[in-house]
ChimeraX commands (.cxc) that place a marker at each C-alpha (Angstrom):
marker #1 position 101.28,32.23,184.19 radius 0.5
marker #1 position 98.83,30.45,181.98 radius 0.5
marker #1 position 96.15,32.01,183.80 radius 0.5
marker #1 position 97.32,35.89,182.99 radius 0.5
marker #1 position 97.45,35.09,179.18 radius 0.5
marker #1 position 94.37,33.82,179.33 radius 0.5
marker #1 position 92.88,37.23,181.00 radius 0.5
marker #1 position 94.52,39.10,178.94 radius 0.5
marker #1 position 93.91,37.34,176.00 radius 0.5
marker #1 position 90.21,37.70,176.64 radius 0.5
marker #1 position 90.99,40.94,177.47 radius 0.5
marker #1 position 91.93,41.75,173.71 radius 0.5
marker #1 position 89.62,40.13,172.69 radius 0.5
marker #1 position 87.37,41.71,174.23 radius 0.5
marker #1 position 88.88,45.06,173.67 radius 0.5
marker #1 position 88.69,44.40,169.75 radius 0.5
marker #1 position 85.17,43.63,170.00 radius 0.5
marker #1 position 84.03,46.54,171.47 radius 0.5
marker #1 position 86.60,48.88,168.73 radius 0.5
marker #1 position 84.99,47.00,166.27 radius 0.5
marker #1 position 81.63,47.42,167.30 radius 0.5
marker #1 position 82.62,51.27,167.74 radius 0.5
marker #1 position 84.32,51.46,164.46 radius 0.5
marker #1 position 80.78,49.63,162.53 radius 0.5
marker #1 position 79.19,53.07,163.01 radius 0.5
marker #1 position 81.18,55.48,161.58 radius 0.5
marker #1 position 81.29,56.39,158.08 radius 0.5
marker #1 position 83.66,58.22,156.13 radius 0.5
marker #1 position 81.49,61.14,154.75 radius 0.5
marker #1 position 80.22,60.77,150.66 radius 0.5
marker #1 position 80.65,63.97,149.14 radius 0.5
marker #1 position 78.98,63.18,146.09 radius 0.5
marker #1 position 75.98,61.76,147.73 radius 0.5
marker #1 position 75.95,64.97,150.32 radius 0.5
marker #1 position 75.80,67.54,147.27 radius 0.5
marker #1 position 72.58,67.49,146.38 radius 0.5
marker #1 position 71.35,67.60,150.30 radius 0.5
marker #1 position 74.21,70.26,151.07 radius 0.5
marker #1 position 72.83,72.29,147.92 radius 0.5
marker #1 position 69.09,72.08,149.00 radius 0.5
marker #1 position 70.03,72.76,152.91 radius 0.5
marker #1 position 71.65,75.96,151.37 radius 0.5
marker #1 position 68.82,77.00,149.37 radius 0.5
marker #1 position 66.72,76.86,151.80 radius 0.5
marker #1 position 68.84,78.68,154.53 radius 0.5
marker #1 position 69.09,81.56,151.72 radius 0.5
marker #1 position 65.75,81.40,151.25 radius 0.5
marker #1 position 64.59,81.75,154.84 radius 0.5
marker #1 position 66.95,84.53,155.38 radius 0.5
marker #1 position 65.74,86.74,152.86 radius 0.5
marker #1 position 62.09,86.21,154.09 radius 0.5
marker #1 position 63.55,87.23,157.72 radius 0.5
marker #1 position 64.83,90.25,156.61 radius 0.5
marker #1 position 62.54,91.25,153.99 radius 0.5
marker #1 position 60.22,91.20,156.75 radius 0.5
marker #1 position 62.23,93.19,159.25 radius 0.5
marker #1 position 62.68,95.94,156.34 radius 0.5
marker #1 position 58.78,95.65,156.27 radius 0.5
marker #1 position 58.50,96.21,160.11 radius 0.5
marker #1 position 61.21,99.29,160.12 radius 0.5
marker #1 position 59.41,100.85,157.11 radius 0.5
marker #1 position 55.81,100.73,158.90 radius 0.5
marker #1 position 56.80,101.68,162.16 radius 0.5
marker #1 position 58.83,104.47,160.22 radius 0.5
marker #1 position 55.78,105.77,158.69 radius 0.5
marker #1 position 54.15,105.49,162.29 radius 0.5
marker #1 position 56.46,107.74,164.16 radius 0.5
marker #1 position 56.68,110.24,161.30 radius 0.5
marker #1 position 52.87,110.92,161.48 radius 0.5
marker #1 position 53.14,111.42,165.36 radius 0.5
marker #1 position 54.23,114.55,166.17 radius 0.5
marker #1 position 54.31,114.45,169.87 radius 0.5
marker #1 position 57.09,112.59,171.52 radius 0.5
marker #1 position 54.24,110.78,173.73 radius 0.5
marker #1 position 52.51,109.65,170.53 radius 0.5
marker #1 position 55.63,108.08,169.76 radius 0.5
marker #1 position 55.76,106.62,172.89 radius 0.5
marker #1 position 52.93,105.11,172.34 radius 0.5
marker #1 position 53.20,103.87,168.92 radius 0.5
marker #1 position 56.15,101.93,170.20 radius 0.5
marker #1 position 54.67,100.60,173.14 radius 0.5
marker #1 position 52.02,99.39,170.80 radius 0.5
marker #1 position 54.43,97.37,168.91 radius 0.5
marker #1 position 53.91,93.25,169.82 radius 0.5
marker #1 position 56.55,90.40,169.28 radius 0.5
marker #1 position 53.51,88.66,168.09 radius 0.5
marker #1 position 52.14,90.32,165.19 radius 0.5
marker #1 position 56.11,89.97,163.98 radius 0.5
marker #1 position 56.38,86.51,164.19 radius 0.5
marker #1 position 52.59,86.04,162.28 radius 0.5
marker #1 position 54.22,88.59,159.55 radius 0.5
marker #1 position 57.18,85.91,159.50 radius 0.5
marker #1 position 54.55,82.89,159.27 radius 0.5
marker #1 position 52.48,84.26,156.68 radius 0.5
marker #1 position 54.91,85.05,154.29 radius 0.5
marker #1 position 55.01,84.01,150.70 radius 0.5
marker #1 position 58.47,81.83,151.24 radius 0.5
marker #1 position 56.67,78.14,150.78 radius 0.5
marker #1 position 58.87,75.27,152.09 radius 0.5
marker #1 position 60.04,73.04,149.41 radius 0.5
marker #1 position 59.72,69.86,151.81 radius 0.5
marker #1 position 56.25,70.41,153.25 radius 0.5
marker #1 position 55.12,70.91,149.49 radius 0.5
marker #1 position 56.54,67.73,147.46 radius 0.5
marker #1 position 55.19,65.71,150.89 radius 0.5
marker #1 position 51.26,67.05,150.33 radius 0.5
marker #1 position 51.58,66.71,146.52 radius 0.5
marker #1 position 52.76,62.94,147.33 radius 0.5
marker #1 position 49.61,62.80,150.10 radius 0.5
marker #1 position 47.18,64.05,147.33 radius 0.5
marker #1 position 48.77,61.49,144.46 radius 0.5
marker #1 position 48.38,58.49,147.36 radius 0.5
marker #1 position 44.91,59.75,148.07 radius 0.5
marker #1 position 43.72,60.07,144.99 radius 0.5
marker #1 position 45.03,56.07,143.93 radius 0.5
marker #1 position 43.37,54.57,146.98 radius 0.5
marker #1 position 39.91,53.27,146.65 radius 0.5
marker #1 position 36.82,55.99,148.42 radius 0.5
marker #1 position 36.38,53.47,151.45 radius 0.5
marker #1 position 40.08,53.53,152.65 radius 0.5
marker #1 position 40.78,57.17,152.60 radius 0.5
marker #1 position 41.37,58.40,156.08 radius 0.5
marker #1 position 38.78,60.60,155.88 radius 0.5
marker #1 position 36.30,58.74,154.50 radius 0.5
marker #1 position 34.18,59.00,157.39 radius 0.5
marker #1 position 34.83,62.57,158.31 radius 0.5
marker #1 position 33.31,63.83,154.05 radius 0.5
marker #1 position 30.14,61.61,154.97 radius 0.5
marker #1 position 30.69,59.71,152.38 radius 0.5
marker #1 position 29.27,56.67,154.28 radius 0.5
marker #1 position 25.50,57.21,153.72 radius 0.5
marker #1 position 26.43,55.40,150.63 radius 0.5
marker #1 position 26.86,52.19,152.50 radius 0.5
marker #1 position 23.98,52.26,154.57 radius 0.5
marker #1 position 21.89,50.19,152.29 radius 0.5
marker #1 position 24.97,48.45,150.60 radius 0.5
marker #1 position 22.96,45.55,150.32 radius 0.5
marker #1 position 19.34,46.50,149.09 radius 0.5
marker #1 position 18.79,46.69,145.24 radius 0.5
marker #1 position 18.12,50.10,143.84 radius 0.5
marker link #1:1,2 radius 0.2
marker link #1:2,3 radius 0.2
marker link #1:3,4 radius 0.2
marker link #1:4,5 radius 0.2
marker link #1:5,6 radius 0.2
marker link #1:6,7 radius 0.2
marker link #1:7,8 radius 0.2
marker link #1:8,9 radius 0.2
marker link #1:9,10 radius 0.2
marker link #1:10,11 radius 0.2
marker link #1:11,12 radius 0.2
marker link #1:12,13 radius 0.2
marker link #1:13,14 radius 0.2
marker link #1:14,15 radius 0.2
marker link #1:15,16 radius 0.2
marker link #1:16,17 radius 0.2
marker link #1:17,18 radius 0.2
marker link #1:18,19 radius 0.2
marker link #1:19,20 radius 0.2
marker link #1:20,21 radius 0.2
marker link #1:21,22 radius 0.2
marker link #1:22,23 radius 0.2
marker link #1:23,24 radius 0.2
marker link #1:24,25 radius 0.2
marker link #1:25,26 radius 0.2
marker link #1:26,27 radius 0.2
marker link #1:27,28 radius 0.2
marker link #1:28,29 radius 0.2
marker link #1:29,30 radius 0.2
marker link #1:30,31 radius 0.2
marker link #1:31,32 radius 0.2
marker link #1:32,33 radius 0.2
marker link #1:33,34 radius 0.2
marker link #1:34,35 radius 0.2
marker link #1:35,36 radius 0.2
marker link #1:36,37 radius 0.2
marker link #1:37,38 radius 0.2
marker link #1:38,39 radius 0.2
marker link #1:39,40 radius 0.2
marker link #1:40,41 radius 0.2
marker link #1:41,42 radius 0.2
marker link #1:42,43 radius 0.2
marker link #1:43,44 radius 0.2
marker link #1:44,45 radius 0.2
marker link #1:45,46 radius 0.2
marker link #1:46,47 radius 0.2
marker link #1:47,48 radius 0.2
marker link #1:48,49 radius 0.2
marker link #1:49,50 radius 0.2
marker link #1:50,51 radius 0.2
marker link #1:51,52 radius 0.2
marker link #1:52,53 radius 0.2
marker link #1:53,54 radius 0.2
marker link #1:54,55 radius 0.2
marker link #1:55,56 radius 0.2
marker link #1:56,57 radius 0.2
marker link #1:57,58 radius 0.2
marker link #1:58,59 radius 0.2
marker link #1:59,60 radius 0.2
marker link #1:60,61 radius 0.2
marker link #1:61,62 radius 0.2
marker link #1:62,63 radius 0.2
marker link #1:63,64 radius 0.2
marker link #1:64,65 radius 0.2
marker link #1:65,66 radius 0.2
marker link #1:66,67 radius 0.2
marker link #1:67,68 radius 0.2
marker link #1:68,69 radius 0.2
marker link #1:69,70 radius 0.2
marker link #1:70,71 radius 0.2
marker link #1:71,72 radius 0.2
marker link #1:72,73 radius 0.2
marker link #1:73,74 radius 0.2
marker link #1:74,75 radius 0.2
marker link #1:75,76 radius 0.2
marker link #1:76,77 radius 0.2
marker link #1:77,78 radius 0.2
marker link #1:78,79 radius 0.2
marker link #1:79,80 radius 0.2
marker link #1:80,81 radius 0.2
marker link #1:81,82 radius 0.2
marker link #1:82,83 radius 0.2
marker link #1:83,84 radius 0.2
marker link #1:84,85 radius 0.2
marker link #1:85,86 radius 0.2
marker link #1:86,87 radius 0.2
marker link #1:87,88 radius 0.2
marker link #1:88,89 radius 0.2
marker link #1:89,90 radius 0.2
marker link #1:90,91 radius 0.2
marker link #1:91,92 radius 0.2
marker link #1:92,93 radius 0.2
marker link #1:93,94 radius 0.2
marker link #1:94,95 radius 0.2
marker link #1:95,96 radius 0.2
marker link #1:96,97 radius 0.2
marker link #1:97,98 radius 0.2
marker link #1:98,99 radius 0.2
marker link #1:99,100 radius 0.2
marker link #1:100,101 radius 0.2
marker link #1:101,102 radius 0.2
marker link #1:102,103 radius 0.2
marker link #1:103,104 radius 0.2
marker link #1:104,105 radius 0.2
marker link #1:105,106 radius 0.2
marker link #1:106,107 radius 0.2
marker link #1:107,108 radius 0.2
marker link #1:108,109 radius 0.2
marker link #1:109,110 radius 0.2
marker link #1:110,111 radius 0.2
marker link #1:111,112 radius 0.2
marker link #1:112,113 radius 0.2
marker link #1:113,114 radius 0.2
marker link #1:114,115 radius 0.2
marker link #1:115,116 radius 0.2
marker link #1:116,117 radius 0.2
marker link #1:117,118 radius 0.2
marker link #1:118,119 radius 0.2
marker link #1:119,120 radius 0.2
marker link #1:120,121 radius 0.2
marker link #1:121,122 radius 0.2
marker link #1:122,123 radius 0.2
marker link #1:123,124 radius 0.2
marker link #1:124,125 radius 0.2
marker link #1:125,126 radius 0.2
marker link #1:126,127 radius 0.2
marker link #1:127,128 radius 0.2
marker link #1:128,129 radius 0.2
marker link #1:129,130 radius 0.2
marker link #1:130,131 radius 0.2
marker link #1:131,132 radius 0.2
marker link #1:132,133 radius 0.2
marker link #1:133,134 radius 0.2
marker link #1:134,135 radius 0.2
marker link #1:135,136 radius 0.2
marker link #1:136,137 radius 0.2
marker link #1:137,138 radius 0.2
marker link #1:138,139 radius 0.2
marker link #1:139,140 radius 0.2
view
């Protein structure tokens, strides 16, 4: 008899460990800290949208302009088979929307950059700016 309360005992135990262990992760959600991220993940969606279908408008409009100067239904044919996925997409990369991210992160590169001293900068060697150390120790 002792034996079972002792098993199950550890059982519990054991059984609150691992609840407890499951319950240490979870987090009740901060709306007040989210707001600011929520509002930014928003902008950008919006953002990104309009770029996708100011550039589809784009695509419509030229290839609209395309098929009204062919007049031959074969030189439409064409026109359309001459149409790539590719050149889309490159329309869609090369677009004026910036991301807002990518920006502050090479503003913060080129503020850490220029604070460090010349010799530390990753790319140091790469700008040849070692011929300056070649005769480091030789009085001018």
């Amino acid at each position: 008899m002792e034996e079972e309360e002792q098993v199950t005992s550890r059982k519990r135990k054991t059984k609150r460990r691992t609840e407890s262990w499951e319950l240490s992760y979870r987090t009740k959600p901060d709306a007040a800290a989210d707001r600011e991220k929520n509002r930014r993940y928003r902008y950008l969606a919006t953002k990104g949208v309009v770029t996708l279908f100011n550039a589809i408008r784009e695509r419509q409009r030229k290839t609209s302009k395309k098929l009204e100067e062919a007049k031959t239904i074969r030189s439409m044919e064409k026109i359309i088979n001459e149409l790539k996925k590719d050149e889309f997409l490159e329309s869609l990369q090369n677009s004026d929307f910036v991301n807002p991210v990518k920006v502050a992160g090479k503003q913060k590169d080129k503020a850490e950059m220029a604070s460090k001293w010349e010799v530390l900068r990753d790319d140091f060697l790469v700008n040849g700016n070692y011929n300056n150390l070649k005769d480091w120790d030789k009085k001018k």
